[in-house]
C-alpha positions in Angstrom: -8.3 -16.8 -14.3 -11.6 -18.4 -15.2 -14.9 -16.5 -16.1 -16.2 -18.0 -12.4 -13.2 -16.6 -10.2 -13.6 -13.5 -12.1 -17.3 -13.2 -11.4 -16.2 -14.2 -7.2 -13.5 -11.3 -7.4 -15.5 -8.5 -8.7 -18.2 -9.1 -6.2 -15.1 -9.1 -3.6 -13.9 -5.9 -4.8 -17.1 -4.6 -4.8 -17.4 -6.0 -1.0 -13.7 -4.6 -0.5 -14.8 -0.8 -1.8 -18.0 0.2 0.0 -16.0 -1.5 3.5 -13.1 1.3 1.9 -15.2 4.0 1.9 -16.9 3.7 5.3 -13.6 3.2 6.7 -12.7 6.6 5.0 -15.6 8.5 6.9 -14.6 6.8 9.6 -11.1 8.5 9.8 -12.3 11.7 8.6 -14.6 12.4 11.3 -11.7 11.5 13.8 -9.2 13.5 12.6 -10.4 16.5 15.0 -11.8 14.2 17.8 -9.9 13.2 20.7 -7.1 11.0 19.0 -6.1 8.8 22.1 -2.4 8.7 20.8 -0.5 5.8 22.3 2.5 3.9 21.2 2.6 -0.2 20.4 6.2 0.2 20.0 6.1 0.3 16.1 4.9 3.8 16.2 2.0 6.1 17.5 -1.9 4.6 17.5 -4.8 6.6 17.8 -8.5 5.5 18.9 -9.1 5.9 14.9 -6.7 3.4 13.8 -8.9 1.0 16.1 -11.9 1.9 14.7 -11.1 1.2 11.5 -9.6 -1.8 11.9 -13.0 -3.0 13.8 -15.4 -1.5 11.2 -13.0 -3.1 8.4 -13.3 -6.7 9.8 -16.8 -6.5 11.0 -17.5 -5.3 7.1 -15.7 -7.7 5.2 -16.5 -11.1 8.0 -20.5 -10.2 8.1 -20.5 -9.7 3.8 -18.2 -12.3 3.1 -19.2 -15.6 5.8 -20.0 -18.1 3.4 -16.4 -17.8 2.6 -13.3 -19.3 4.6 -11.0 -16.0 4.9 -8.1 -15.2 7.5 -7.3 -11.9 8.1 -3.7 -10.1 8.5 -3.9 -6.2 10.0 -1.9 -4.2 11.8 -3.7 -3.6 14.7 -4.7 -7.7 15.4 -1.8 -9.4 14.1 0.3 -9.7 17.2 -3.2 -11.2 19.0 -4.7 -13.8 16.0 -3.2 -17.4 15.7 -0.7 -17.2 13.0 -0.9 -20.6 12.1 -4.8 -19.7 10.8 -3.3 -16.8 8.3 0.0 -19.2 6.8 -2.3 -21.9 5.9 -5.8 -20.1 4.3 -6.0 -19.8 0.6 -7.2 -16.7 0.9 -6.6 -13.8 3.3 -7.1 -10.1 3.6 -4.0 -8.0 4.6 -5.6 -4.6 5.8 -4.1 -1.4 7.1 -6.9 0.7 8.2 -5.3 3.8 8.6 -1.7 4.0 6.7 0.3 7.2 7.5 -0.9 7.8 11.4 1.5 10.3 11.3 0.0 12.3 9.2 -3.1 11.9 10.1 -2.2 13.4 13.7 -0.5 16.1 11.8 -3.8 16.8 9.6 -1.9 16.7 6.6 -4.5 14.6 4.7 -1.8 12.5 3.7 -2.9 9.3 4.9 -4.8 6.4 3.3 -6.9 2.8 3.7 -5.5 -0.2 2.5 -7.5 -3.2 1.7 -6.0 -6.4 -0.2 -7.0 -10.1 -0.8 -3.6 -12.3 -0.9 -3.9 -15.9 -2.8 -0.8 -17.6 -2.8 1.5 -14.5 -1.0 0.3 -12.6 -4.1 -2.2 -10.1 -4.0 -5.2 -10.7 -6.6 -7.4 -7.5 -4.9 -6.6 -4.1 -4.0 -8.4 -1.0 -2.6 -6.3 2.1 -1.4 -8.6 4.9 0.1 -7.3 8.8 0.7 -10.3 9.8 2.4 -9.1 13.5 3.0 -8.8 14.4 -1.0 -12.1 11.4 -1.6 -10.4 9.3 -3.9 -10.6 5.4 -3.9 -8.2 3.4 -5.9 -8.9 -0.3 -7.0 -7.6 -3.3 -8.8 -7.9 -6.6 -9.5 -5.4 -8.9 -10.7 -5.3 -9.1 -14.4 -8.3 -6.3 -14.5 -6.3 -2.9 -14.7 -6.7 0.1 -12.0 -9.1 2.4 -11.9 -9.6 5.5 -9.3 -13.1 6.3 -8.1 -14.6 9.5 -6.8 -17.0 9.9 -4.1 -19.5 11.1 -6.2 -19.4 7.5 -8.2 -17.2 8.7 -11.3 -14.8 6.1 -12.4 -11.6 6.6 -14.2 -8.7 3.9 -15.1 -5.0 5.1 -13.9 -2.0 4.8 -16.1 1.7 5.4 -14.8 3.6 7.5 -16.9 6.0 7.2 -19.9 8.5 8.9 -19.2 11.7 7.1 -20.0 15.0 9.9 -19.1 16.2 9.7 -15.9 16.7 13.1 -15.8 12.6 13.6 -15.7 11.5 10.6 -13.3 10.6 11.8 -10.0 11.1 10.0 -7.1 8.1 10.1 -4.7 9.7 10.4 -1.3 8.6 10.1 2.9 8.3 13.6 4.9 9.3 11.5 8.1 11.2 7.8 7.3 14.2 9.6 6.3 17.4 7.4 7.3 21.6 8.5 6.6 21.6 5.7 4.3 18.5 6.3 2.2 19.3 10.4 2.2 22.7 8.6 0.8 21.4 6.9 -1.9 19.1 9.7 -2.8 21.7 11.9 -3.1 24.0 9.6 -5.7 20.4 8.4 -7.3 20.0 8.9 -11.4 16.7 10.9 -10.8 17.6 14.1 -8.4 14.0 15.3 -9.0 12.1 14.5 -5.6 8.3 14.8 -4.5 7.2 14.4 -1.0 4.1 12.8 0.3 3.1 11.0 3.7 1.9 7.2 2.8 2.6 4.2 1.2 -0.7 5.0 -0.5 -0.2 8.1 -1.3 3.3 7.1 -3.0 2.4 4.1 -5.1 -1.5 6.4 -6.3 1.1 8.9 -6.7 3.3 6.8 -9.7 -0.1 5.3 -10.8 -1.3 9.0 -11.5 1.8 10.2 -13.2 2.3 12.5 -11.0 5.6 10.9 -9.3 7.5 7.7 -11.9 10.0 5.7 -8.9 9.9 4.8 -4.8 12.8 3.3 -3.0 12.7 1.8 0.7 15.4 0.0 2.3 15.2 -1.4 5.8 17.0 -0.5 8.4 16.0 -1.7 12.0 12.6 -2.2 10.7 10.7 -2.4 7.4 7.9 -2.0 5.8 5.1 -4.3 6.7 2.5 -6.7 4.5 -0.4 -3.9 5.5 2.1 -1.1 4.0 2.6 -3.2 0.7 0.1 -5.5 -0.5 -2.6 -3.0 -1.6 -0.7 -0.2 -3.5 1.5 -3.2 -4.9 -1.4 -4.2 -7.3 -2.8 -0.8 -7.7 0.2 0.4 -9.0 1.5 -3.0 -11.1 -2.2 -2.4 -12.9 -1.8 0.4 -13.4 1.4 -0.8 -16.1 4.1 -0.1 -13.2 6.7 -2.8 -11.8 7.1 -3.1 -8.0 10.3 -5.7 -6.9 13.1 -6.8 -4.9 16.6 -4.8 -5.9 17.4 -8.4 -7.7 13.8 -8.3 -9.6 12.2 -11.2 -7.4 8.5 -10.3 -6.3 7.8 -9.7 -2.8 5.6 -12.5 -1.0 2.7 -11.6 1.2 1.4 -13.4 4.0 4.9 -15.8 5.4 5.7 -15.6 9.0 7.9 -12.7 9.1 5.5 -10.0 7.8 8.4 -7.3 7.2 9.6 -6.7 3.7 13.3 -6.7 4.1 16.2 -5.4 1.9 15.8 -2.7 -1.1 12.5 -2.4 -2.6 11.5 0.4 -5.8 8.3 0.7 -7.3 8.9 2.5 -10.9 6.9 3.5 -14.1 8.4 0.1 -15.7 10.4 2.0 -17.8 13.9 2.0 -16.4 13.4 -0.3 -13.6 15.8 -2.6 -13.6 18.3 -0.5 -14.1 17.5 1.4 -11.2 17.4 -1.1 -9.2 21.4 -1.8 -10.2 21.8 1.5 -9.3 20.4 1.9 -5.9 22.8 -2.0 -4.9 25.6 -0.2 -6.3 25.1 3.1 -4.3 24.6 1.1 -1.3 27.3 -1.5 -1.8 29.9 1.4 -1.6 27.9 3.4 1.4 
């Protein structure tokens, strides 16, 4: 990447963090309001997913209009001209409030996502988990790092662990189908962690606290919202995130569902647990 786009996506990603964080105070103080819970048909939606979603775009749109940007969120997607997103160079895949089932639970497993897609790859990530005030970022080629709320900066390493005897696999409290409690129960790693969201999971690996994440679709599948952001996070921070065959996922086509078998690893043993899981699931 030249020095120039360098210089353009660090003033992006600084853009892309302070947006993060408002949208993070945003949630918490609506956690205990009146939620306004309805259902789109993908799942619940409260009044906070909205408002996040509108202080997100009104954020990045009013910081960034000298630029030519589409935009791809969950809450709009359905509404803005597709044709707009599949030919930009550059568009922001946002989920503004990843997990809304936790967060009508109060858990405080829930999370922001914010990611810049060039060429169906992202090149820019932010994950927020407003309820523990930690802000993950990335930038494609420049490593990971997590941020406090008091300004501290750390970068964030997945682990080394290599046996697959000590990789735990970060699992969902409430996507829990026959055929993935199948494959978790013939999986090489046995060991099993639980946490709410897609952020949570892949800041979860890129903290060493968890090393592997599987998904495979069903009737639905994850979305671009649910992917593009911990994606980079977690590939900065040294960890591999694939197709079951090793292809990358692409961002921003016209189906926005990630279909098939996906796992998000340490690195270490990754391909060969993603032979494992299409064996498991060949003979399911």
């Amino acid at each position: 990447m030249e020095t120039r786009q360098k210089g353009q996506l660090k003033e992006w990603l600084a853009i892309a963090r302070e947006v993060g964080w408002g949208a993070g105070e945003i949630l918490l103080k609506a956690e205990h309001a009146d939620l306004n819970i309805q259902d789109d048909g993908e799942g619940p939606v409260t009044a906070a997913d909205t408002a996040a979603n509108t202080y997100i775009l009104e954020g990045l749109q009013t910081q960034l209009q000298d630029h030519h940007f589409a935009y791809l969120t969950e809450e709009t997607f359905k509404t803005e001209p597709e044709s707009q997103r599949l030919t930009a160079p550059y568009v922001w895949i946002i989920d503004p409030l990843d997990g809304t089932k936790e967060f009508i639970q109060h858990s405080g497993e829930y999370a922001v996502h914010i990611a810049l897609v060039h060429q169906h790859r992202p090149i820019l990530a932010v994950v927020v988990r407003p309820a523990v005030e930690r802000l993950y970022f990335a930038s494609l080629g420049g490593g990971a790092f997590v941020e406090q709320r008091d300004g501290t900066i750390a970068p964030v390493q997945v682990s080394q662990r290599t046996q697959l005897d000590e990789l735990i696999v970060v699992t969902s409290r409430s996507h829990r189908s026959d055929r993935l409690n199948h494959l978790m129960q013939q999986f090489p790693c046995q060991t099993q962690k639980s946490v709410g969201s897609l952020g949570g999971k892949f800041a979860a690996i890129a903290e060493q606290e968890a090393d592997v994440y599987v998904s495979i679709s069903g009737k639905s599948a994850p979305k671009d919202w649910d992917l593009a952001a911990p994606e980079l996070i977690l590939t900065e921070a040294g960890g591999k995130f694939t197709h079951f065959d090793g292809t990358p996922l692409l961002y921003n086509q016209e189906d926005v569902a990630q279909w098939g078998g996906l796992l998000a690893s340490n690195g270490q043993r990754h391909a060969e647990l993603c032979a494992a899981a299409t064996k498991i699931l060949a003979a399911y």
